[in-house]
C-alpha positions in Angstrom: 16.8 38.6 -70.1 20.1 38.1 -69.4 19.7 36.9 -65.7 16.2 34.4 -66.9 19.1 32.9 -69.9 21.5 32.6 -66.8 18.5 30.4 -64.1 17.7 28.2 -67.2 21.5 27.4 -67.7 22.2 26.2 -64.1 18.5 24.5 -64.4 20.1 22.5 -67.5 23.5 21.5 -65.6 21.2 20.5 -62.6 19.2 18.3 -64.7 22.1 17.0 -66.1 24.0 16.3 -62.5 20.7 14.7 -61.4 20.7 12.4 -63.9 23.4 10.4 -62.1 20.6 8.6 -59.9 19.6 6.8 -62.7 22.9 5.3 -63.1 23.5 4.4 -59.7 22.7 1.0 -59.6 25.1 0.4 -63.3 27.8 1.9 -61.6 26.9 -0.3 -58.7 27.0 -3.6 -60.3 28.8 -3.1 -63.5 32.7 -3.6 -63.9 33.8 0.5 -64.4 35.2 1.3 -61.5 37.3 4.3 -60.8 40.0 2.2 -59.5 42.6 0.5 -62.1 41.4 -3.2 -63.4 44.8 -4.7 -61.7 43.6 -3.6 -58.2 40.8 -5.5 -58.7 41.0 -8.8 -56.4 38.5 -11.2 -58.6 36.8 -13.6 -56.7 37.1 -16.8 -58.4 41.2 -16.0 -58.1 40.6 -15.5 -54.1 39.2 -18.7 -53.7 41.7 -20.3 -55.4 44.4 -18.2 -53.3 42.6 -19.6 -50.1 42.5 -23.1 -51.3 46.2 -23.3 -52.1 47.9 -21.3 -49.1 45.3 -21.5 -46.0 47.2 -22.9 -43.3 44.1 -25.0 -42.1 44.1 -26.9 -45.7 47.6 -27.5 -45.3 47.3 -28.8 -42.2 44.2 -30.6 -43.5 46.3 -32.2 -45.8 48.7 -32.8 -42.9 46.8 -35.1 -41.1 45.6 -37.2 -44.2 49.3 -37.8 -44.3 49.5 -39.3 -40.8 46.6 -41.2 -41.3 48.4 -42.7 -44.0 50.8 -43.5 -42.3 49.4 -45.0 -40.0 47.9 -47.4 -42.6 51.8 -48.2 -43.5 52.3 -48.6 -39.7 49.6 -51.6 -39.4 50.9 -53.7 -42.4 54.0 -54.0 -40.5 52.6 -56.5 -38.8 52.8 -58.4 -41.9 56.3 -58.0 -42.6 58.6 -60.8 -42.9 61.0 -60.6 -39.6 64.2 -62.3 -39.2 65.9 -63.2 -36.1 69.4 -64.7 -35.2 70.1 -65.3 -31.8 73.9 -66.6 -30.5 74.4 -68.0 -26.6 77.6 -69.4 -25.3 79.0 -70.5 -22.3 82.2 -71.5 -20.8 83.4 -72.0 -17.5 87.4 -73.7 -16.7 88.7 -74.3 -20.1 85.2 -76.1 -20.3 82.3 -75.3 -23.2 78.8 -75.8 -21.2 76.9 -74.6 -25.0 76.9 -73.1 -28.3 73.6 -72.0 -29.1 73.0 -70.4 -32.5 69.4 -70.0 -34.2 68.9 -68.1 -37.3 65.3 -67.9 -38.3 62.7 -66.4 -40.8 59.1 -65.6 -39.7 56.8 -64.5 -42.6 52.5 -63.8 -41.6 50.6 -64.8 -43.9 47.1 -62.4 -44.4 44.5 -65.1 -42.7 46.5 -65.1 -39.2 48.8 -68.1 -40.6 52.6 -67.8 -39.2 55.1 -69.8 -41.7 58.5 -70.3 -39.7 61.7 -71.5 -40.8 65.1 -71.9 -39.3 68.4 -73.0 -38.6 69.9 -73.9 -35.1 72.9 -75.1 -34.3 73.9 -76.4 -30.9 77.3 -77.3 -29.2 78.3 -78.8 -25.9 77.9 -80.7 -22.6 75.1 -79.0 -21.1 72.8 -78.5 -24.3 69.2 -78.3 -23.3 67.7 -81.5 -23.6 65.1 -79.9 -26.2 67.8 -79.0 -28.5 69.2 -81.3 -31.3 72.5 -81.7 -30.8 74.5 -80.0 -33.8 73.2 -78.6 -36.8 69.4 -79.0 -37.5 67.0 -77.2 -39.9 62.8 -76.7 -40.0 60.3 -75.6 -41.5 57.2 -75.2 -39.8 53.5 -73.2 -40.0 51.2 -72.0 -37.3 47.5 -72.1 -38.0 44.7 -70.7 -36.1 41.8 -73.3 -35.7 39.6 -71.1 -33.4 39.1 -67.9 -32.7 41.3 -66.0 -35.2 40.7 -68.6 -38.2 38.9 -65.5 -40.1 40.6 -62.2 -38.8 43.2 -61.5 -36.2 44.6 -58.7 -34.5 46.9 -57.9 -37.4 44.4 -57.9 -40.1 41.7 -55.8 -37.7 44.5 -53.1 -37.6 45.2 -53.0 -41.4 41.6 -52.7 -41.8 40.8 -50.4 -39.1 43.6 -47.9 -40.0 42.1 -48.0 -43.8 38.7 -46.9 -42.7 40.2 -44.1 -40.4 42.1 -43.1 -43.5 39.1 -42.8 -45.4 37.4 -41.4 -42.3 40.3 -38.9 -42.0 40.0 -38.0 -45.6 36.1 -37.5 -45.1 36.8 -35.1 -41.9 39.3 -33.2 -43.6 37.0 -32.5 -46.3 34.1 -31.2 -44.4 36.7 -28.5 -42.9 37.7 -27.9 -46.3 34.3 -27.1 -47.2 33.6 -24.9 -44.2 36.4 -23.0 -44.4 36.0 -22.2 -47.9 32.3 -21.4 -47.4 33.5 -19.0 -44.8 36.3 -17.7 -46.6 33.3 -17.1 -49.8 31.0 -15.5 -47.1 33.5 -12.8 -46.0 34.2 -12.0 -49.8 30.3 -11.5 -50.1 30.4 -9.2 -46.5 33.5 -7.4 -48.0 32.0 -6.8 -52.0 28.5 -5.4 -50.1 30.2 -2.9 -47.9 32.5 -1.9 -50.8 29.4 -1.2 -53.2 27.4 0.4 -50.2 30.2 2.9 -49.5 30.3 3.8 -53.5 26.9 4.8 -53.4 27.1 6.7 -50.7 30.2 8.5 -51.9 28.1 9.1 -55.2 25.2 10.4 -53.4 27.0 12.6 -51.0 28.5 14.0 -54.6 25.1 14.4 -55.9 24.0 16.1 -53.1 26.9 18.7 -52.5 26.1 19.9 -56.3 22.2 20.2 -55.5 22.5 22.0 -52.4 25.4 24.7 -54.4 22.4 24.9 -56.9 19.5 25.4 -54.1 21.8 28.3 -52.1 21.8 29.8 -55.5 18.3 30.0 -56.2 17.7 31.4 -52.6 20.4 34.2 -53.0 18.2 34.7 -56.0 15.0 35.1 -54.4 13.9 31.9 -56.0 13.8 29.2 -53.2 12.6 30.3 -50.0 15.6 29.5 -47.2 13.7 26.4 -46.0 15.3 24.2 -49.4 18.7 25.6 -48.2 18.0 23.7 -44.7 16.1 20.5 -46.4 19.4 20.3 -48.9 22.1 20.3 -46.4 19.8 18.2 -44.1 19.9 15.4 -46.8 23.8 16.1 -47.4 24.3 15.5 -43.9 22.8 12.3 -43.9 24.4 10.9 -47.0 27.7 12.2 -45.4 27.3 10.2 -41.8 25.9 7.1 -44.3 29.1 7.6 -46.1 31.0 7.6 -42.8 29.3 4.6 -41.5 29.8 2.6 -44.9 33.4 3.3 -45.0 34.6 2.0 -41.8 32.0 -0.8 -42.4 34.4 -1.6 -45.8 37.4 -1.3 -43.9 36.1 -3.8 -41.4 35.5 -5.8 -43.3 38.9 -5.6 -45.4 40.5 -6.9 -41.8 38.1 -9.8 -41.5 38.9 -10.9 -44.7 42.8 -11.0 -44.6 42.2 -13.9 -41.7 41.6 -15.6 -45.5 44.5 -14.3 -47.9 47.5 -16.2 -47.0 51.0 -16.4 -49.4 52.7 -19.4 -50.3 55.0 -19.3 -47.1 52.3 -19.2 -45.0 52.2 -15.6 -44.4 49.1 -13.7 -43.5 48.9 -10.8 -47.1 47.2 -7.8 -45.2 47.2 -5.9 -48.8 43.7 -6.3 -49.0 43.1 -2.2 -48.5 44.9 -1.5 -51.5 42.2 -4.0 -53.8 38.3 -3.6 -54.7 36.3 -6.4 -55.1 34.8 -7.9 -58.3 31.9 -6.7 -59.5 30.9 -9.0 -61.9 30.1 -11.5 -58.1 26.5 -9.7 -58.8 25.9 -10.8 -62.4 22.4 -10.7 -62.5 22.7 -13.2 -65.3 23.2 -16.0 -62.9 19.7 -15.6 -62.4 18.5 -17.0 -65.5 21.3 -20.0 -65.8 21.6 -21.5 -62.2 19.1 -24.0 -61.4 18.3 -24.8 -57.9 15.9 -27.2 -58.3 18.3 -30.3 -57.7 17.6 -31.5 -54.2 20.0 -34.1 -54.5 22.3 -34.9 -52.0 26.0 -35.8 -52.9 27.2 -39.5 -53.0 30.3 -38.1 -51.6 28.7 -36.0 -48.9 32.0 -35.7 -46.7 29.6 -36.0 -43.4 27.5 -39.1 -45.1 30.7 -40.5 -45.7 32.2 -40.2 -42.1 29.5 -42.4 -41.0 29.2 -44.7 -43.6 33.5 -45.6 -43.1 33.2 -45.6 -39.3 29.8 -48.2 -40.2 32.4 -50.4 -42.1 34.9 -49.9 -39.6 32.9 -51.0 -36.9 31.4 -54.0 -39.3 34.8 -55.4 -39.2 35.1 -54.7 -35.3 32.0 -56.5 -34.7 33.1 -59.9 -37.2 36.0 -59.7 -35.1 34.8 -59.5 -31.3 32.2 -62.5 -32.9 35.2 -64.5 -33.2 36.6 -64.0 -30.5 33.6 -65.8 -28.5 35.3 -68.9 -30.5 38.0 -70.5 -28.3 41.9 -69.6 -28.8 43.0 -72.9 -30.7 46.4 -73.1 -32.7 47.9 -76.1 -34.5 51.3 -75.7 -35.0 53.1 -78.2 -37.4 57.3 -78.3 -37.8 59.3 -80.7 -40.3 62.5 -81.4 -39.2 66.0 -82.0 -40.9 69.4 -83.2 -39.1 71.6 -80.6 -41.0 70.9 -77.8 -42.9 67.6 -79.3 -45.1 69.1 -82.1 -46.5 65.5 -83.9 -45.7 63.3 -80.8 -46.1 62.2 -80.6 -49.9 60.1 -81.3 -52.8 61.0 -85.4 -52.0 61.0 -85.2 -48.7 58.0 -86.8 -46.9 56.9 -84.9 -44.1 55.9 -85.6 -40.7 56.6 -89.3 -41.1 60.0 -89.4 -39.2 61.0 -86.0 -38.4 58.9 -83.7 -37.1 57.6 -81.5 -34.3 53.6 -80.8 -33.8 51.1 -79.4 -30.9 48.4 -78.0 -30.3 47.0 -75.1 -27.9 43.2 -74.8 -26.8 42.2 -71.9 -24.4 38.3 -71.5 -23.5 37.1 -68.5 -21.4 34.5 -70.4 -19.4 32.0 -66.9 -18.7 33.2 -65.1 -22.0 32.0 -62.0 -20.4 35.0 -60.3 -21.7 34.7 -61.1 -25.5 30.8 -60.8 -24.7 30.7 -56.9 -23.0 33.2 -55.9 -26.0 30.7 -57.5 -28.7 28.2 -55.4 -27.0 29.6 -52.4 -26.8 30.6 -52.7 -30.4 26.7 -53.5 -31.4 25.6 -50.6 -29.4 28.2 -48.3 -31.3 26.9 -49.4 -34.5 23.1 -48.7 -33.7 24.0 -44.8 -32.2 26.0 -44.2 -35.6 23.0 -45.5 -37.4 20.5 -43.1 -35.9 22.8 -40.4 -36.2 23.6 -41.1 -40.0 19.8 -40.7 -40.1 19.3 -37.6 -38.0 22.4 -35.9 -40.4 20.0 -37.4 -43.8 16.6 -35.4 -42.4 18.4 -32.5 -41.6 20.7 -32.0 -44.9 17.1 -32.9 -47.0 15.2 -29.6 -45.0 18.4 -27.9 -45.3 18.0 -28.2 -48.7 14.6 -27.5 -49.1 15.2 -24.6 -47.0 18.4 -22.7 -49.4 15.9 -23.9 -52.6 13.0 -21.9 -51.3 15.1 -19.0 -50.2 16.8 -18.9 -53.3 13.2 -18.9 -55.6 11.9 -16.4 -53.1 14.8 -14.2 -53.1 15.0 -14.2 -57.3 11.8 -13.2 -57.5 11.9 -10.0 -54.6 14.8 -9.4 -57.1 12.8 -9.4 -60.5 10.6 -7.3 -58.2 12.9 -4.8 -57.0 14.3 -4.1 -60.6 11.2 -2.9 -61.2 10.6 -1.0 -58.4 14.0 0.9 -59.1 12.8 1.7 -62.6 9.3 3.0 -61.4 10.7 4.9 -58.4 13.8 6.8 -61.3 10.6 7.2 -63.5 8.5 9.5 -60.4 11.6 10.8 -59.6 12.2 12.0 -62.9 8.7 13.6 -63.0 9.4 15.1 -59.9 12.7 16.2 -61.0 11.3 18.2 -64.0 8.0 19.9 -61.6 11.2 20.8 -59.1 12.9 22.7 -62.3 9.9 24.2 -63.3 9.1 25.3 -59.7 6.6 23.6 -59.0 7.9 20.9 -56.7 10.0 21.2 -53.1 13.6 19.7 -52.2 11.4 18.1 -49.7 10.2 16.3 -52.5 13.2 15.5 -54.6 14.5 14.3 -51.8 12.3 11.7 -50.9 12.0 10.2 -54.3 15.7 10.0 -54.2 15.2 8.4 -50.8 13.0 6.1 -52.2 15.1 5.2 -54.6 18.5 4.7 -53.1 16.3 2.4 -50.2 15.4 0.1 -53.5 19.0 0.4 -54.1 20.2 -0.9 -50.9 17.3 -3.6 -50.7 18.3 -5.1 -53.9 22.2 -5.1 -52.9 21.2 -6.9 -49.6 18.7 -9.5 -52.4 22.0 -10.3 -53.7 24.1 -10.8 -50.6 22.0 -13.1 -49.6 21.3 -14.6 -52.9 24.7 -15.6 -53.1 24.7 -16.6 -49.3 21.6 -19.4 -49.9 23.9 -20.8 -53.0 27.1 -21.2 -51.1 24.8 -23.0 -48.3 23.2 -24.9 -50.7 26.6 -26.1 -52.0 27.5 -26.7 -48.5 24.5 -29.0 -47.8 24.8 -30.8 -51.0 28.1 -32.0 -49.9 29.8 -30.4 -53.5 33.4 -31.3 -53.2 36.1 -28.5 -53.2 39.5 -29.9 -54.4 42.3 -29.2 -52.5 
């Protein structure tokens, strides 16, 4: 009696230790963790941590700064510019000249030049173009021809405006990439964390059964073949547990290529954290809608080639021009002394003044004509390849939205699969106490169950995978 009270006892702690299976997947995907909540490294405060001290976004935010820059550097072509310039010469006691010019040269936006000056001029060998003592003008420079619309200068302050929003566009896709990567490898890193715990769990589970099954057989309950079957499935757990844990601790090294500090040092601390678990919140199911196949209006690559379409726009009004011919008219009202006769009385260009006029006509224009071309040309390849990026982000997204309704719905699926599979192996679980069931048996239910297991944790993996593409495709801007 005594020995029959003592079987049903360890019967009673095995059913209780066997019980764990049917927590396995709540321990999997719930927040209790054995590990204190500060070692926890949450992944919304990882992608923040990458977004603020990656190198690449700092140097992404680097060359948006030179690009601005450069913006600066092209309206100094439009900056007023002063110039003085002093000659003298003097040969035996004699002065050949004085020359002294101070002048003023402001550009106006539309290729217009206003000028003003003062030159003075000593001496017996003054150049006969010079006034003679102290003179003063006032004088514009007006393109008639070719640059009437946009010149040089203005094509560069344009130009480097489009590359700047160009650059900001480029920079932005990188961003994107890089953060998509950097979520990836948090996904690769949370999987092989959770895959190791239930292997460590199972290998537990298993060690306890097969202590029960060597006990039975010493009692002439089991015959030895459960012993073998036990430690068979122990092994197996053991080598899974094995494999999962180096897996996690490769992981851990891939994903400290992300973690960076403030001062741009690499933080290889990740071995001492475990990953969030609330990343596989099955409640996202039922909120997240993935039915908007829109793409963004800010799609970073959309918006490279619609800024290097306007860049080129202006390009091609500009090479247009340039078939005109080169024409200037240049206009100068003069004063004998320092403006005394240059003012709001003064009539211009009736006694004193200075004009002329410059004409220059390319006879072929194949130069102005081959660079219009190529510009043409330019503009039709980024068109077509604008196009080819629209069709390919709209089956993109068509693509992640299908995956992502297939994949919830294996995932409604496997839930119930996992609770049908714990319910046989429950059944089986009481026919193995009452002896009428095999650890052969037990253990391929629990098989069974921990392949369900595994099946939904790779669901969720690439669940989450599909949406971060998605967002990717959609062009969803990450602010850096």
């Amino acid at each position: 009696m005594d020995s029959l009270q003592i079987i049903t006892n360890k019967r009673k702690n095995l059913r209780m230790k066997n019980k764990i299976i049917l927590f396995l997947v709540a321990l999997l995907f719930t927040s209790t963790m054995s590990l204190a909540q500060q070692n926890r490294l949450l992944y919304k405060d990882y992608v923040q941590q990458v977004i603020s001290n990656h190198p690449s976004i700092q140097a992404a935010k680097s060359n948006i700064k030179i690009a601005s820059a450069a913006v600066l550097e092209s309206q100094g072509a439009f900056d007023p510019f002063f110039n003085y310039e002093s000659e003298q010469k003097k040969l035996n006691n004699q002065l050949y000249y004085n020359y002294q010019q101070t002048q003023l040269q402001i550009p106006v936006w539309n290729g217009i030049d206003i000028r003003t000056g003062i030159e003075n001029s000593q001496g017996l060998n003054v150049n006969p173009e010079n006034t003679i003592g102290q003179s003063s003008y006032l004088g514009i420079k007006i393109p008639i021809g070719a640059d009437l619309l946009i010149d040089k200068r203005k094509l560069g302050v344009k130009q480097s405006q489009q590359q700047l929003a160009i650059t900001k566009s480029v920079q932005q896709q990188s961003v994107n990439e890089l953060v998509a990567d950097a979520q990836i490898a948090y996904m690769n890193w949370s999987r092989a964390y959770f895959q190791y715990q239930l292997f460590v769990k199972l290998t537990l589970q298993n060690k306890d059964r097969l202590a029960f099954v060597i006990t039975e057989y010493n009692q002439g309950l089991r015959p030895a073949i459960d012993t073998t079957e036990a430690l068979s499935q122990l092994q197996q757990f053991q080598l899974n547990e094995t494999d999962a844990r180096f897996q996690f601790e490769s992981m851990s090294k891939l994903l400290e290529n992300y973690l960076w500090n403030a001062n741009a040092m690499s933080n290889n601390f990740v071995s001492m954290r475990i990953p969030d678990s609330s990343f596989f919140d099955v409640k996202l199911l039922a909120t997240l809608d993935n039915n908007d196949t829109t793409i963004s209006e800010e799609h970073p690559k959309l918006a490279q080639y619609a800024n290097k379409l306007t860049q080129l726009a202006i390009e091609k009004n500009y090479k247009t021009q340039q078939l005109l011919p080169k024409a200037y008219l240049k206009a100068n009202t003069l004063s004998k002394g320092y403006y005394d006769q240059i003012g709001i009385n003064s009539i211009p260009y009736q006694e004193n003044y200075k004009y002329g006029l410059s004409v220059a006509v390319p006879l072929l224009q194949r130069t102005a004509r081959g660079a219009l071309l190529q510009t043409k040309f330019k503009i039709q390849e980024t068109e077509f390849n604008r196009s080819v990026l629209q069709t390919q982000l709209g089956a993109k997204l068509k693509y992640y939205n299908n995956q992502i309704q297939s994949i919830q719905q294996q995932l409604l699926t496997t839930k119930i699969l996992i609770k049908n599979l714990t319910r046989l192996y429950d059944s089986e679980q009481l026919r193995f106490q009452q002896g009428e069931s095999s650890v052969f048996l037990i253990n391929s239910r629990e098989i069974k169950i921990i392949e369900a297991i595994q099946k939904q944790l790779d669901l969720y993996y690439k669940w989450q995978f599909n949406w971060i593409q998605l967002a990717l495709t959609k062009g969803v801007k990450t602010n850096f």
